[in-house]
N, C-alpha and C positions, 0 to 999 in steps of 0.2 A: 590534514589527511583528505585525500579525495572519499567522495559521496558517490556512487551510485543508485539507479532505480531500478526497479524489477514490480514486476505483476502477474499475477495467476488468476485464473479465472474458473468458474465452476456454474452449473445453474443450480440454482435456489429454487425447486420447483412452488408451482405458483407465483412466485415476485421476478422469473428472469435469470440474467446472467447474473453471478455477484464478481466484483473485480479486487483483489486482494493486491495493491499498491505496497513496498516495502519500500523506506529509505534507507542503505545498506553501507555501512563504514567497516572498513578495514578488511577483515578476513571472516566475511560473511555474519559480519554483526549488524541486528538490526537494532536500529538508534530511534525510528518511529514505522509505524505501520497505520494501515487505513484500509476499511472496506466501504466500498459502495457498490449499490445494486440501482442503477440508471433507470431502469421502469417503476420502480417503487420512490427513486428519489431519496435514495435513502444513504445517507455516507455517516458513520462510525469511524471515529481518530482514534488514534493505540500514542497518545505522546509516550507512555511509559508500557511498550509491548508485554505481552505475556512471556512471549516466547520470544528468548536474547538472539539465536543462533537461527539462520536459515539455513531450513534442507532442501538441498537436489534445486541449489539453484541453476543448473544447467535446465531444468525445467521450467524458467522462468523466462517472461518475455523481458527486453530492454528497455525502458520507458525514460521517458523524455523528466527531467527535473520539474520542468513548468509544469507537467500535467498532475506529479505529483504535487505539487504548493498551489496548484491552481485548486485543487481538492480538497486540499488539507486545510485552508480557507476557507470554502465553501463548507467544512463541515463541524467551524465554528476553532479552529485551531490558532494559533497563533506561531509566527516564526520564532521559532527557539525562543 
């Protein structure tokens, strides 16, 4: 089954932007999720999300795979 990526974004007042990274299978399931907030340096991995189902992903930006795995790395994850 194909993968998609999507990300939302908000500010975190005091620390910045925070960026909301979702790895997304099939019919809006999410299979991993990730936050980081880039001026605090801060990245949080979701391997096992809270939340299965994303909403209102039409509000969501398109994001590149690598940027997600390039992250999801960086915040001590491991590929599958």
């Amino acid at each position: 089954m194909t993968l998609k990526y999507l990300k939302t974004e908000q500010i975190v007042p005091g620390q910045g932007m925070s960026y909301t990274l979702y790895e997304i299978e099939g019919e809006n399931i999410i299979k991993r999720m990730l936050t980081t907030i880039p001026d605090v340096n801060k990245i949080s991995i979701y391997p096992k999300p809270p939340v299965k189902t994303l909403f209102a992903p039409e509000r969501c930006q398109n994001v590149m795979e690598t940027e997600f795995k390039n992250l999801w790395k960086e915040g001590g994850g491991s590929e599958d």
